[in-house]
N, C-alpha and C positions, 0 to 999 in steps of 0.2 A: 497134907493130902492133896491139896489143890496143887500147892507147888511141884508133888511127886510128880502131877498129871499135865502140869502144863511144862515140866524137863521131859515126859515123855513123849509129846506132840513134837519138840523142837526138834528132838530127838530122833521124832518120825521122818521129819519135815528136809531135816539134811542128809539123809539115809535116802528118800527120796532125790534131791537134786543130786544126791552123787550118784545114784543109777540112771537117772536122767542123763547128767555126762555123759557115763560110759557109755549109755546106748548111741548118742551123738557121734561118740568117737568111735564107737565100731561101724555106725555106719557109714562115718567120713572113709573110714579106713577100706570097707568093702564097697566104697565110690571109687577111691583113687584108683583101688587094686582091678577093678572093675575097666575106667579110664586111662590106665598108666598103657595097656599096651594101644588103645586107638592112639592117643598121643607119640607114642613111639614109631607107629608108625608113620602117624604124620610127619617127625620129624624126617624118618626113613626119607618119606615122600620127595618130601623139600630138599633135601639133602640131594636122594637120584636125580630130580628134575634140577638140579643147580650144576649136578655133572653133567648131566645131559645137554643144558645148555652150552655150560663153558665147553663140553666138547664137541659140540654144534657149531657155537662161535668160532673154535680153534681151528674148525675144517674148513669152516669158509674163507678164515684168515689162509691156511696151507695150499688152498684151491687158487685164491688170489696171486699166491706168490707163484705158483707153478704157471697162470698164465701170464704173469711179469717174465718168468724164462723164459718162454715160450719168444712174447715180444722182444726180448733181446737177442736171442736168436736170428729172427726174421732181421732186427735192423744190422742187426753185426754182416749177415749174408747181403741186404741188397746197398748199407753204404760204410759197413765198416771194413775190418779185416781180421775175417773166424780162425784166417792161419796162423795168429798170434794164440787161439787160446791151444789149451794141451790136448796131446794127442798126436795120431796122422791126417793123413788124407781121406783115410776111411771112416777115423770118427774122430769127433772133436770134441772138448768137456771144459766146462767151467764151474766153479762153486764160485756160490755169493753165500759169504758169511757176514751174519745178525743187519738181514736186509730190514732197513729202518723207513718207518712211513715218515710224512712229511714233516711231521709235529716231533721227530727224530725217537719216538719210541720205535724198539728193537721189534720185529714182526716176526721172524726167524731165519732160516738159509732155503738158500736154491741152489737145485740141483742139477743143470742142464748138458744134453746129451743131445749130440748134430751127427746124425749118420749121415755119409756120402755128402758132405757138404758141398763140394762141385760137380753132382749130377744136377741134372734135371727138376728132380722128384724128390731133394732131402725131407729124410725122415727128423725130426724133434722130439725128444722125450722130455719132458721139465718136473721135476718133484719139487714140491715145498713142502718145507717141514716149522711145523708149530711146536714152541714147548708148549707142554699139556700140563703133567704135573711131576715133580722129581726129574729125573734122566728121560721121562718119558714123553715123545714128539707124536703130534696128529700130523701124519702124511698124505698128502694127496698129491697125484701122478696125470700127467696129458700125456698125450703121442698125440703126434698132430702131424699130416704129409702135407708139404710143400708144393707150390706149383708157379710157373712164370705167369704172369698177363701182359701180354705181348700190347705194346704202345697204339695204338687205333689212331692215327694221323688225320683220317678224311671224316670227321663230328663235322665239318662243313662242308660247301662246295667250294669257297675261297678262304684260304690263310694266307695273310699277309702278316709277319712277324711283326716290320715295319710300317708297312703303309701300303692301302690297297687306293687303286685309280682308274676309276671306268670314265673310259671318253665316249664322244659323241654313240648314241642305240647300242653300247653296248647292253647284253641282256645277261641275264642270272635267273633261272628257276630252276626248277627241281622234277626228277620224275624217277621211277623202282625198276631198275631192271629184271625183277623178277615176275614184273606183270608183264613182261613183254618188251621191246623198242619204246623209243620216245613217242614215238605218233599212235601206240594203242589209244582209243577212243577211253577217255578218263584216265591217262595215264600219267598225263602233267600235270604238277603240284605245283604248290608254294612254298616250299620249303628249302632254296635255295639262299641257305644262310650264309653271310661271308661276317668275316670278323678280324681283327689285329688288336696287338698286343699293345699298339702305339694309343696313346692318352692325346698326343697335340693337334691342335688344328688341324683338320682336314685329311687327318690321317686316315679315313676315307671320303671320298674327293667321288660325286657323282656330278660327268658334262652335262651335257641337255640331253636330252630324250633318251639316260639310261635310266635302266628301268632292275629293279632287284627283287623278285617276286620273293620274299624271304627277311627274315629278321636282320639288321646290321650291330655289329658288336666292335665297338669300341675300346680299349685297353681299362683295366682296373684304374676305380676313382678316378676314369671320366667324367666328363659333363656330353650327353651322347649329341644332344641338341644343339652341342656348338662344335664339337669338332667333328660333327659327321657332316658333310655338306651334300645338299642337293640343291642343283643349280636350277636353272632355267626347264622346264618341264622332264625335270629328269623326278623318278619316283621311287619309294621305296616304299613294299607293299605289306612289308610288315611293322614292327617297332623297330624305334632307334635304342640301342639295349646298351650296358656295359658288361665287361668282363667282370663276375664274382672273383677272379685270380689269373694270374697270369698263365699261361697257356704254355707247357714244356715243349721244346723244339731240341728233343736231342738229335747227336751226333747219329749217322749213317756209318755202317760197317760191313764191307763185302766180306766175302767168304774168305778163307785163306788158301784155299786148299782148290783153288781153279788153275786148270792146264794154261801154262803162257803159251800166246799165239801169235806176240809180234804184233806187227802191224796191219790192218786190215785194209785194202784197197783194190775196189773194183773200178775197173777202167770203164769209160764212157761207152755205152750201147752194148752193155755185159749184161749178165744174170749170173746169178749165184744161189746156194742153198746153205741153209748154217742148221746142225742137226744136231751139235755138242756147246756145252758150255768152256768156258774158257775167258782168260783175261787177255785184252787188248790195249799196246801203248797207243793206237788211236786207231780212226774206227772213218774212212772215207768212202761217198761212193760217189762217183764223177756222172755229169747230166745222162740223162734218157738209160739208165741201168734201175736192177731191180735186183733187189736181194730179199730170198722166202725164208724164213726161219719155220721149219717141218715139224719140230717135236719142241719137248720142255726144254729149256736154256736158262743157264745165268750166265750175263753178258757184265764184262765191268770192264768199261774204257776208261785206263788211266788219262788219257790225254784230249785229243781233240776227237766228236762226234760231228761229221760236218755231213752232209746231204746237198749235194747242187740241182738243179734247177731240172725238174720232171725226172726224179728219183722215183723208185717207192719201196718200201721195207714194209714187205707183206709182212705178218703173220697166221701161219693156219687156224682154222676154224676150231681144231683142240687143241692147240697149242697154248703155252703158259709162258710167259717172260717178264723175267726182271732183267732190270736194264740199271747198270750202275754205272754214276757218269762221278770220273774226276776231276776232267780236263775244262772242256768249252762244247757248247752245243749250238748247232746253229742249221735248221732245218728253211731252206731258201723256197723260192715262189714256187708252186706246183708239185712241190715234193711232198712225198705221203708215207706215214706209217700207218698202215692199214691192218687194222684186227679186225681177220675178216670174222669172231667170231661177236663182236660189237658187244661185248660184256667188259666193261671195262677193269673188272676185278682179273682179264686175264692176261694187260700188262701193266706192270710195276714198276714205274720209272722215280729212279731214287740217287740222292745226290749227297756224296760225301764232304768233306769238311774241303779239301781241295777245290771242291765243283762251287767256286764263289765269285763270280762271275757274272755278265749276263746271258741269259738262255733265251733264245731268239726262234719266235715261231711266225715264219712267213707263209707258211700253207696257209691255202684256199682251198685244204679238203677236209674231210671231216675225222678225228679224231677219238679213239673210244680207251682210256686208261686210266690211272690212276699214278698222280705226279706227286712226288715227296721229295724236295729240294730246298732245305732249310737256310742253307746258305748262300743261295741267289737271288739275284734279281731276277724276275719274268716280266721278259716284253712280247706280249701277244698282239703280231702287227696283224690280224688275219680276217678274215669275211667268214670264214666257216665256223660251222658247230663244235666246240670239245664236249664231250660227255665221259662224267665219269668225277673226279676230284681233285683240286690242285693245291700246294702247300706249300709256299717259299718265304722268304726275307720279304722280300718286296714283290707287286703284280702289279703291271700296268696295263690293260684295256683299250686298243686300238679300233678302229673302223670297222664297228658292226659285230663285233665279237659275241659272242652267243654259248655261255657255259650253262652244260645243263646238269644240275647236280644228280650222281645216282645216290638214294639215299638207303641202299643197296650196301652200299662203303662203312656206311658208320660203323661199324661192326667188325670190320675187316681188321685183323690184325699180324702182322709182318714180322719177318724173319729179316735181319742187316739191321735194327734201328734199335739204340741204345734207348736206356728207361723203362726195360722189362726189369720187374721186380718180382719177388716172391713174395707169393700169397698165401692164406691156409686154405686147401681142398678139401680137407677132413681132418675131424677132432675128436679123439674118444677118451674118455676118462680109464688108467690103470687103477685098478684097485689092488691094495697089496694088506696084509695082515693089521697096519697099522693103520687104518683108514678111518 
């Protein structure tokens, strides 16, 4: 009896833990069942957010390459040659295929598109394309319009390529022509900076009592403190600086398309009027004559510019000129080019690859332009004022010489001078199906 009753406890006892179990397991079961889809979606989660990224990363990888076209573009136009790639005149195309980064993994292809490559104003289109996942590319697209920036020559009041040389009071400051004349009351500064490209000794060279209201600049990886020299009470009233980089001095280009004129020659105790542009194999006016230039002109003397002795070559008060010189110039005692409208941004005297020579100013009058003569020497033997900015090979500073920088110029940029390159003006993103 005992035994019946204690097989029927044992009996109870594992009838018990096996419903115990099952209740275990059915509630595991309506946990998982419970659990299986948060999880699921977590996975989801992680999964979108893993495409989202890689196709995040893939578009800024496509975006990158599109503006690698882009810069390929801009150097192929301002120093390669975009007539090599396919295409016309009117447009031009290249593919880069499995453009690889540096560490030589493959990035993807580019797509580059050059409308009107020799206007003005080319348009660029660049697509890159990333593989994404299978056959499938993340693209991203620029357009981007093109523009020149025309070369700005006068950043100072003196360039000297070579070597610059102020003798005895010569002077150097600075004043705005847009305040007014030099003598407006607070109109002269100190900002008449001269500089050269030259590193050696004395490659600017101050006598006694010249004086440079203005920084002096030296050629790259100078030493400014020895090869700028200032003599016997001569001063420089700014720093002695060096050039961060060498300073471009490109080539001058006149127009092509100016009327031939021959030879130009007024005879002594003449007057003349010049009212058209046009080119001249040389350009003379004999003593006590005066030649008016009326209106806008481009003037380019292949040959020799000679000026004898109590000359003057007005120009009118709205009048514009550039003045382009081949040959030789040589402006004698008392001779005068006179703008009468004393803004020196409104004549432009500029000096081609021929004009290498020296350029000789004997005037004892006063001066108002803007000189860009990369290939000459200038010898400034004069007692008068120039105003405005001067830019050659070399500049030498005679007896009393007096440049007054307009700082008016820095800004000014010109039309004949090589080293306009193309720039971006504007950038917009194309967005197309695959983006």
């Amino acid at each position: 009896m005992g035994k019946i009753r204690s097989n029927n406890v044992k009996n109870k006892s594992i009838q018990s833990d096996s419903e115990e179990q099952g209740f275990i397991l059915i509630i595991g079961v309506i946990v998982m069942t419970a659990l299986l889809p948060l999880a699921l979606s977590f996975l989801l989660l992680l999964s979108f957010d893993y495409r989202l990224t890689e196709k995040s990363h893939k578009g800024s990888a496509a975006l990158s390459l599109a503006e690698a076209g882009v810069e390929r573009a801009i150097w192929e136009l301002n120093y390669g040659d975009i007539s090599t790639w396919a295409g016309s005149t009117n447009l031009r195309t290249m593919t880069i295929s499995s453009f690889q980064a540096p560490g030589g993994n493959i990035i993807g292809d580019i797509e580059i598109r050059v409308e009107e490559p020799d206007a003005e104003n080319p348009m660029v289109e660049s697509t890159g394309r990333a593989a994404y996942t299978g056959s499938l590319t993340v693209d991203r697209a620029v357009r981007v319009a093109l523009g020149t920036d025309k070369y700005r020559p006068w950043t100072y009041g003196i360039f000297g390529d070579e070597e610059l040389d102020f003798s005895s009071n010569a002077v150097v400051d600075s004043y705005d022509s847009r305040n007014g004349s030099y003598d407006n009351p607070g109109n002269v500064g100190s900002d008449g900076h001269v500089g050269t490209n030259a590193s050696h000794y004395g490659s600017i060279d101050l006598s006694s009592n010249a004086r440079i209201y203005g920084n002096a600049y030296s050629g790259p990886e100078s030493i400014p403190d020895l090869d700028i020299i200032t003599r016997s009470n001569s001063h420089i009233y700014g720093e002695k600086l060096s050039l961060s980089e060498e300073r471009d001095m490109p080539s001058v280009f006149p127009p092509e398309d100016l009327l031939y004129m021959g030879d130009y020659f007024l005879d002594s105790h003449s007057s003349d009027t010049i009212s058209e542009s046009g080119a001249y194999t040389s350009f003379r006016v004999e003593s006590n004559s005066k030649v008016t230039i009326l209106a806008d002109v481009t003037l380019y003397i292949t040959g020799d510019f000679s000026m004898l002795s109590n000359t003057q070559l007005e120009i009118a008060n709205d009048a514009h000129v550039t003045l382009y010189l081949g040959g030789s110039f040589e402006q004698r005692s008392n001779s005068q080019i006179n703008n009468l409208s004393q803004n020196p941004a409104q004549l432009v005297v500029l000096g081609t690859d021929s004009f290498s020579g020296i350029m000789e100013w004997h005037s004892n009058t006063q001066f108002w332009g803007s000189v860009y003569v990369p290939k000459a020497d200038v010898f400034f033997d004069s007692n008068s004022d120039f105003y405005g900015s001067i830019v050659a090979k070399s500049l030498e500073f005679n007896s009393k010489a007096r440049i007054h920088y307009d700082v008016a110029l820095a800004n000014s940029g010109i039309d004949g001078i090589g080293g306009s390159h193309y720039t971006v003006k504007s950038w917009q993103e194309v967005f197309s199906s695959n983006n």
